[in-house]
N, C-alpha and C positions, 0 to 999 in steps of 0.2 A: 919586158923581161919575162921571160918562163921559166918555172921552175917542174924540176921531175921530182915525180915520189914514189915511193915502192908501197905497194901495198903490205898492210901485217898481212904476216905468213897465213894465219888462221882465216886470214879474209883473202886470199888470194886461191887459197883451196876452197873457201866454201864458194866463192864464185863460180869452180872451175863444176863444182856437184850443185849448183843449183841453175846452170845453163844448158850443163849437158845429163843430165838425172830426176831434178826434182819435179821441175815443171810440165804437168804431162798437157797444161791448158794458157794456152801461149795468151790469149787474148785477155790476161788478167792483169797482166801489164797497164791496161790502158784506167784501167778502175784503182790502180795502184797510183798511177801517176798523177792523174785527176783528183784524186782523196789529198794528195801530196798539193797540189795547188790549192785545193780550198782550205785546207787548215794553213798554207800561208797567207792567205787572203783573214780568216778566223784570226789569225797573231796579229794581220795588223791594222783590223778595226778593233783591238785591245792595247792597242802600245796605242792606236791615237786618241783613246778616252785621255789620256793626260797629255799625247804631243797632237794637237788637235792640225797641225802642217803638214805630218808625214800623212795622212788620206788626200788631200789634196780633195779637186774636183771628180775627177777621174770614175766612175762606176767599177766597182770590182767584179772583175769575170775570168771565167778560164776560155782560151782562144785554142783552137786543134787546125794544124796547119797545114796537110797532106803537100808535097810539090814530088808530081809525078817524076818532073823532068832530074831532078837532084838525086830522088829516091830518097827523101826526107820526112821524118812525120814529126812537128814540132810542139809540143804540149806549153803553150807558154800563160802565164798568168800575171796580174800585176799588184799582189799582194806584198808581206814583208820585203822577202829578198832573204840574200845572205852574202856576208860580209866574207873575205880573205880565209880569215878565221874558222868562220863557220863551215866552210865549201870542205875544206884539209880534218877540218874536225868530225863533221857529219859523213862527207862523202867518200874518204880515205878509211872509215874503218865500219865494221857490219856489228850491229847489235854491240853499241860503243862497250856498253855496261857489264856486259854478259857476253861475249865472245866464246871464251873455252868453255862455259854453259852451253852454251848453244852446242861446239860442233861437240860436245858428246853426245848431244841428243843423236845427231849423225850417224852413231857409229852403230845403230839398229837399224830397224827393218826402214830401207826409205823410201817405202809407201807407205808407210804410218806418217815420217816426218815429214813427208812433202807435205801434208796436212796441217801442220803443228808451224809453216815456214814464215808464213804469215804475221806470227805475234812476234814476232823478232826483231821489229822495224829494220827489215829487208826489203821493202817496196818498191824501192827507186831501182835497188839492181834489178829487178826484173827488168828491166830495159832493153840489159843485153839477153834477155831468152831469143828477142826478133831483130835486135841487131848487134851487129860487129865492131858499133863504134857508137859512141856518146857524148856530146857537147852540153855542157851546162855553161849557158850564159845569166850571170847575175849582178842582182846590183840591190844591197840594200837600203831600203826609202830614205836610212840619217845618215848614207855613204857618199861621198866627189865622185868615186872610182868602182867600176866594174871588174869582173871577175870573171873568167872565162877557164871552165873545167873540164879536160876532153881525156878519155880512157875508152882500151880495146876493150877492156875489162880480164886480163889475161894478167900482167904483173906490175904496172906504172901507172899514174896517171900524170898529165900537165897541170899548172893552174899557172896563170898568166893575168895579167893586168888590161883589159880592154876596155873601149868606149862604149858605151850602152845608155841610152838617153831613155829616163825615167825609172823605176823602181821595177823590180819585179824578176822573176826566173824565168828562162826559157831554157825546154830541154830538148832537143835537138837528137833523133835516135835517126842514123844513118842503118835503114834497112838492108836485111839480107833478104836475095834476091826468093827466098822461097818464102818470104815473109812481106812480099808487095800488097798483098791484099788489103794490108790495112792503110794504103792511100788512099784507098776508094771511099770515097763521102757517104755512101749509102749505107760499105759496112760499119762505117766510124759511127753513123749515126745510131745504129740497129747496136751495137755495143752501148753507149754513151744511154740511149733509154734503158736498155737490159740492168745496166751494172750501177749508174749515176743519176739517175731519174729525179733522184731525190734530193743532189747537191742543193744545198738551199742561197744558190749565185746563180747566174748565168751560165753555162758551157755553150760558147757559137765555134762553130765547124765552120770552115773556109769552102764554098762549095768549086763546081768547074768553073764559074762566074768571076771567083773572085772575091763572089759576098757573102761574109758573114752572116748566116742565121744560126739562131740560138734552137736548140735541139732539146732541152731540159725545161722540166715546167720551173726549176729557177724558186724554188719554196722548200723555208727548210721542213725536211720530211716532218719532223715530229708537231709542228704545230697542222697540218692535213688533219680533216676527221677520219677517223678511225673507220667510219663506213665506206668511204673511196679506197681504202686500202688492204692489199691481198697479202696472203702469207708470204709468197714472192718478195713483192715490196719489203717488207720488214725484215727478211733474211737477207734482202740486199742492202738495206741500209748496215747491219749488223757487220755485215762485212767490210764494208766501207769502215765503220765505226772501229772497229776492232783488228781492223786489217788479219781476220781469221781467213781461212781459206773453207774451211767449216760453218755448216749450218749451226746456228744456235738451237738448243734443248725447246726453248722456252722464251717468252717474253708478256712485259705486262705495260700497257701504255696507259696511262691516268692525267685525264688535265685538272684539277682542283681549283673551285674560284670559291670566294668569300674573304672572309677573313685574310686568309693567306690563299695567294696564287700561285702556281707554279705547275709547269708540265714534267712529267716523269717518264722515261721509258727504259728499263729495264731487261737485262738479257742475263739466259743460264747457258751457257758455254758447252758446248760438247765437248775440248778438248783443254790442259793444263798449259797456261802459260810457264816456260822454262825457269822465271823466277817465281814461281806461286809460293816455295816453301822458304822464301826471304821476306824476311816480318820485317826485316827494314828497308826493304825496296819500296818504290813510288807506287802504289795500288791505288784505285779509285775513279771517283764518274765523270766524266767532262761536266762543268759546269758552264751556262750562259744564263747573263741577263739581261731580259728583254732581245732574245736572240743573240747577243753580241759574246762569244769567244772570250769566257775569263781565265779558264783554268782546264788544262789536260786532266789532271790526275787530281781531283778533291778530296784527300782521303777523310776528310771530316763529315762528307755525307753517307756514310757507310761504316760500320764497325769492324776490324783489321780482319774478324773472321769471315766476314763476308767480302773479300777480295776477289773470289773470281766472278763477283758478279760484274759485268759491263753493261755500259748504258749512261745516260746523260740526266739530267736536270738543267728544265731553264723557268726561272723564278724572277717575277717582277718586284720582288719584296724585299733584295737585298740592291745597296747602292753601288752605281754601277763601278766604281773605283774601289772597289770589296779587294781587303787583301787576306794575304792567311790570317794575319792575326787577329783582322774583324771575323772572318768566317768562323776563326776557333772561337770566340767570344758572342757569337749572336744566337740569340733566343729563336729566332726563327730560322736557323740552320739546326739549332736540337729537333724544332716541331718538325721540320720536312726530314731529316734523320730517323726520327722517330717512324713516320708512315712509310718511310721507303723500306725499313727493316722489316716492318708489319707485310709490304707488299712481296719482298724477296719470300716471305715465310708462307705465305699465301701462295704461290708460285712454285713453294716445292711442296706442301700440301697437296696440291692439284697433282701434282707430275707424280706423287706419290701414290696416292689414290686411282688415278685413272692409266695410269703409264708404268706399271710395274718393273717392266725391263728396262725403259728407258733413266726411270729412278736409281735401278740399279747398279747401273754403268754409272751415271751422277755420282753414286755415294762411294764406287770405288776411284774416282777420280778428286772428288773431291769432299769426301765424307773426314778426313783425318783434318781438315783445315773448318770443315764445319763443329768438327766436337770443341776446337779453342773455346767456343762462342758458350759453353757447359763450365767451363773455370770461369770469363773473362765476362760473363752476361747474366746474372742472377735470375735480371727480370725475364727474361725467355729464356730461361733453362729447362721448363716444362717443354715449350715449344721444339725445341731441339731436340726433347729427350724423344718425343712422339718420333719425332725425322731420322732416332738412331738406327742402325742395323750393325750386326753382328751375326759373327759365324757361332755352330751349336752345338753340342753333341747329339741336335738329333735334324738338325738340317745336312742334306746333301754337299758334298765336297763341292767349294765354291760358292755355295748360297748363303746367305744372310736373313735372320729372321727380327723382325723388330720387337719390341719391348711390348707389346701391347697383344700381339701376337702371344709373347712367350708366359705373357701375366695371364690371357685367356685359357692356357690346357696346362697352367701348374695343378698338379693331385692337392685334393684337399687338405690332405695334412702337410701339405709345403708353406711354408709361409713367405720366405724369404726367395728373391730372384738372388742366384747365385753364379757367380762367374770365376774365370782364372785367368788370371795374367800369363803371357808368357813369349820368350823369342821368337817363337815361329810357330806356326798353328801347326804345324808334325809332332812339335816339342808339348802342344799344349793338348791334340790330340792323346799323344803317349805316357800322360802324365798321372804319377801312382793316384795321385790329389780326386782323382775320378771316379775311383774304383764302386767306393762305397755308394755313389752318388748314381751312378748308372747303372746299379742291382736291385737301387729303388724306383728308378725311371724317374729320376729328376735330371730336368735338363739343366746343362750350363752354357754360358755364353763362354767363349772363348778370344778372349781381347790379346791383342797379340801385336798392337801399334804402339810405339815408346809413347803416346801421351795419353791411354789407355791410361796407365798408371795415376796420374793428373785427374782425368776423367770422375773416375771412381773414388779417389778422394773427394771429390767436390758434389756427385750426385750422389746423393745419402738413399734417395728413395723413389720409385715409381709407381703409382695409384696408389701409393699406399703399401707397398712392397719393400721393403728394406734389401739394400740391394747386401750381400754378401760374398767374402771371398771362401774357397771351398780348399785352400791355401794357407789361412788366417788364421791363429787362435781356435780357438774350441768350436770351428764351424760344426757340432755336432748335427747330422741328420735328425730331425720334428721329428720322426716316428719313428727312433728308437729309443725303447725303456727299459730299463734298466733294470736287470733279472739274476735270478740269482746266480746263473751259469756267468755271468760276468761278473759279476761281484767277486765267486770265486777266481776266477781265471787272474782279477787284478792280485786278486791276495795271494793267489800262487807266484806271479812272476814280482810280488814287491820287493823279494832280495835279488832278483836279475835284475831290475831295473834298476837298483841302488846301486849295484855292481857296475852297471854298463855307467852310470853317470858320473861313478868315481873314474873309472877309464877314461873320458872323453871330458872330464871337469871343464877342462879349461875352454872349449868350445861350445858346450848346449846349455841350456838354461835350465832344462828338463829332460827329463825321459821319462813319456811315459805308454800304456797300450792303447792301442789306435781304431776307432770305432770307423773310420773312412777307408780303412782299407781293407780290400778282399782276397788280393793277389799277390803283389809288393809284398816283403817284405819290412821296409823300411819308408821313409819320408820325412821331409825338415817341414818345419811350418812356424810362420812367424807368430809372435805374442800377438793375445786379443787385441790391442790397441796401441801396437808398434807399427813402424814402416813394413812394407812388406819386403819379401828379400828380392824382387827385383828389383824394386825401385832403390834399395839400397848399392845394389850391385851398381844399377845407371848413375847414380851420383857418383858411384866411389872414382866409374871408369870415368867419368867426366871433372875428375879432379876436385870433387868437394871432399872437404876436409871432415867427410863423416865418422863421430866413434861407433866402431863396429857392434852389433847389437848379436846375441847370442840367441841360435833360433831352439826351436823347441823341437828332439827326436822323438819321432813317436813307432814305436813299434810292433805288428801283426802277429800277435800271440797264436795263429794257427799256423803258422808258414814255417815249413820244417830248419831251417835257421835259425829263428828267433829260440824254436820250441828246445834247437840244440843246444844254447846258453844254459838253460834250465837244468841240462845233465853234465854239463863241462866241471870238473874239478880243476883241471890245467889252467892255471892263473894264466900263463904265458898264450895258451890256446885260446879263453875268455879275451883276453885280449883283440888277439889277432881278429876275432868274430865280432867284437864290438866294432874295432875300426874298420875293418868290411863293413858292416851294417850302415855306418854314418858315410861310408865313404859312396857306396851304391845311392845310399839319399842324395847326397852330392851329386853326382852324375845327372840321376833322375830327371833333378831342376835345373841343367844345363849349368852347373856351377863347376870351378874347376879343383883339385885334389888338392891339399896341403901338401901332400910328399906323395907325388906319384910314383919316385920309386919303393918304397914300403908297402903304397898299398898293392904294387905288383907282387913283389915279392909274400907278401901276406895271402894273395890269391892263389899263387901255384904253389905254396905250401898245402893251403887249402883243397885244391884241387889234385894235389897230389897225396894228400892222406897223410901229412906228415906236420909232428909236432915243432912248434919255434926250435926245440930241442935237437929235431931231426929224428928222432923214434916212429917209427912208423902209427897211427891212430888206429887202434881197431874199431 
């Protein structure tokens, strides 16, 4: 019996843009499909640690079947299998988990994403890049009954009930006729070392003969010493590993024996998996013990911040029937946790240090998932703080300066590293909050990511630097003193500023004049040791139940506005110039108006010279 099925819409399009657009290197098919056969061989020398039947005698290998005369290239293997189930579930839909994730990534430039196509467990369709039709014969090793899957790759596929003696998948790609090349044994082989060298099984090519010879030295990569092996090597495995289509940044291979054993290899990603910024998604290293395939995704050997790092662990110290909940419970998964976080840190150390451009592509890719690790990690939160980077008001548009950088040329009477939150680095460029701070040539950093906000609540201080906000409470500038020319200036406006804060009661906390600004007129700033107003703002819009906190107006006693309150006797005109004043502050800090129609109408009063009254102003 046969049954049809339609492919989902979203996976019928992305087939139709990843056969005829994405793919510009057709021969990656073959390392895709191969990767695909040994992690099923990998699953099922792991299901037969407890069903010790389903391995049987059998040697697990991957077989490559060219037959010139069919026009057939067969990748067959005799690992798990897959059941009815599984063929409908896996095979019928693209990036089961993340589908509309994916194809929005689509809808930009698609030579970026051909790049990016890779992490999507999309492997197996490349199939159809070199042909026009596709048979999945299966059968899994605790199944009576076989499976047989066959799609143009265009809007259907079959799946049908067949005979198939022994366990195992065979995929069957009916070549197009400008795609014969890969029948040829010579190229199959010259692929298979290139791309697969490393499988750590067998791969035997069928030659003109007939006979099987094995083509791959057949050992898994990571136990090789590290002296046989080239950069090549390891960016092939990494791809293999990670099914990226991209070279990795970076890698650290470590074998440790003593006490505790275990091999490590580690990789820094050049580009973002489509789910990076889902903290509840599956993140983490393949695990094996004693070589044997325990676990895809281990997120207990790595800490949730350090997600995009890829890479394996295989350790003879845990027993080999290890489930999660011995993993999460064992002393010696914290101690190899422990050294694998030490080694990721070491790893951007280096690339930090010696690779500056290459760092800083890293930190715009993935610097906002490494700051979590500054709330969520105590003990290396020094470590992180060194690997921070942020934009400046005295770095160039686009560049980032680190902390250690910005601690070495503060003017000696700064004491404090000082920074500003804000929506967008325009917004935090153009902000009144600056004025004062860039007339004394004190830099700020300019934080401008929603967990910024987090950030800076959590990291208090750098060598010894208090960090501060230039937004906050009584951020006054270190070297200014307090003279007599301001002294009077306060005592002249103290009944404007009494006035202005009987107007505006019910919204400010205070009013008072403002030693941070030079240009502005106005500005809101949060109490010394309140929330700040953005982060109040992000909660409110994310539906926390916050009581709204009253910020403090501070106002530029030289700026000919302010200066005009001072000679206003028109109650009604004081008025209209206070609420300008608070409402301009508003603006400033990307905040929205109370009654935007008032405060229009209080502007082109204003701007037209005429009292609330209507009498012209002279």
């Amino acid at each position: 019996m046969t049954d049809k099925h339609a492919f989902q819409a979203e996976t019928k399009s992305l087939l139709r843009l990843m056969i005829h657009s994405l793919y510009s290197n057709k021969e990656i098919f073959l390392r895709e499909l191969i990767s695909n056969a040994s992690d099923a061989c990998d699953k099922l020398r792991f299901e037969s640690i407890s069903s010790p039947e389903l391995m049987g005698d059998a040697e697990l290998a991957v077989e490559l079947i060219p037959d010139k005369d069919a026009g057939t290239l067969t990748v067959r293997d005799n690992g798990i299998g897959m059941s009815r189930e599984d063929v409908i579930e896996h095979l019928g839909t693209i990036a089961r988990s993340g589908t509309r994730e994916f194809m929005s990534k689509l809808s930009g430039d698609q030579a970026r994403d051909a790049q990016l196509i890779g992490q999507f467990g999309v492997g197996f369709y490349s199939a159809f890049i070199v042909a026009d039709k596709v048979t999945v014969r299966t059968r899994r090793a605790d199944a009576a009954e076989a499976v047989d899957w066959t799609s143009d790759g265009e809007g259907e596929f079959e799946v049908a009930v067949v005979d198939k003696s022994g366990r195992g998948t065979e995929v069957v790609l009916h070549l197009r006729e400008d795609d014969k090349e890969f029948l040829e044994p010579a190229r199959l082989s010259t692929l298979v070392r290139r791309y697969s060298d490393h499988i750590g099984l067998p791969i035997r090519l069928r030659n003109d003969k007939g006979e099987l010879d094995t083509i791959n030295q057949a050992r898994a990569f990571w136990t090789r010493p590290k002296s046989e092996l080239k950069d090549q090597d390891y960016q092939s495995f990494y791809k293999h590993l990670s099914h990226d289509f991209d070279d990795a940044v970076s890698w650290a291979h470590h074998r440790v024996e003593g006490t505790l054993e275990y091999t490590s290899l580690l990789y820094i990603p050049k580009r973002a998996p489509f789910d990076l910024w889902n903290r509840e998604a599956h993140h983490g290293l393949q695990l094996y013990v004693k070589r044997v395939f325990i676990m895809d995704k281990a997120a207990e050997l790595l800490p949730n911040y350090l997600r995009f790092v890829r890479g394996l662990v295989d350790t003879a110290d845990l027993p080999l029937n290890v489930s999660r909940e011995i993993l999460q419970g064992s002393r010696t998964t914290e101690k190899i946790k422990a050294a694998l976080v030490k080694r990721v840190f070491d790893l951007l150390e280096d690339l930090a240090d010696n690779k500056p451009e290459e760092y800083a592509q890293f930190w715009q890719t993935f610097g906002g998932v490494l700051k979590e690790g500054l709330v969520e990690d105590p003990a290396n939160q020094s470590r992180i703080a060194r690997l921070l980077r942020a934009p400046s008001t005295k770095e160039p548009e686009g560049a980032r300066v680190k902390l250690a950088d910005y601690v070495s040329r503060m003017p000696e009477a700064q004491k404090s590293i000082y920074y500003l939150t804000a929506d967008s680095l325009a917004a935090a460029q153009s902000s009144p909050h600056l004025e004062g701070f860039a007339k004394r040539g004190y830099e700020v950093l300019l934080l401008v990511e929603r967990i910024d906000e987090w950030v800076v609540a959590h990291l208090q201080e750098f060598e010894g630097k208090p960090l501060k906000s230039v937004a906050q409470g009584s951020a006054e500038l270190e070297d200014t003193v307090e003279t007599a020319a301001q002294a009077q200036a306060e005592s002249a406006f103290k009944d404007v500023l009494e006035r202005v804060k009987q107007k505006l009661d019910t919204r400010v906390q205070e009013v008072r004049l403002s030693r941070r600004l030079t240009e502005s007129p106005a500005c809101l700033v949060a109490p010394d040791f309140g929330m700040s107003r953005r982060l109040e703002k992000m909660l409110s819009m994310a539906g926390e139940n916050m009581p709204a906190s009253k910020p403090i107006l501070e106002l530029n006693g030289e700026h000919p506005l302010v200066a005009r309150l001072r000679e206003c006797n028109d109650e009604a005109l004081f008025e209209d110039l206070s609420e300008l004043l608070f409402g301009q502050a508003q603006l400033a800090e990307g905040g929205q108006l109370d009654d935007p129609a008032s405060f229009v109408r209080r502007l082109n009063r204003l701007v037209l010279g005429q009292a609330p009254s209507g009498r012209i102003i002279v």
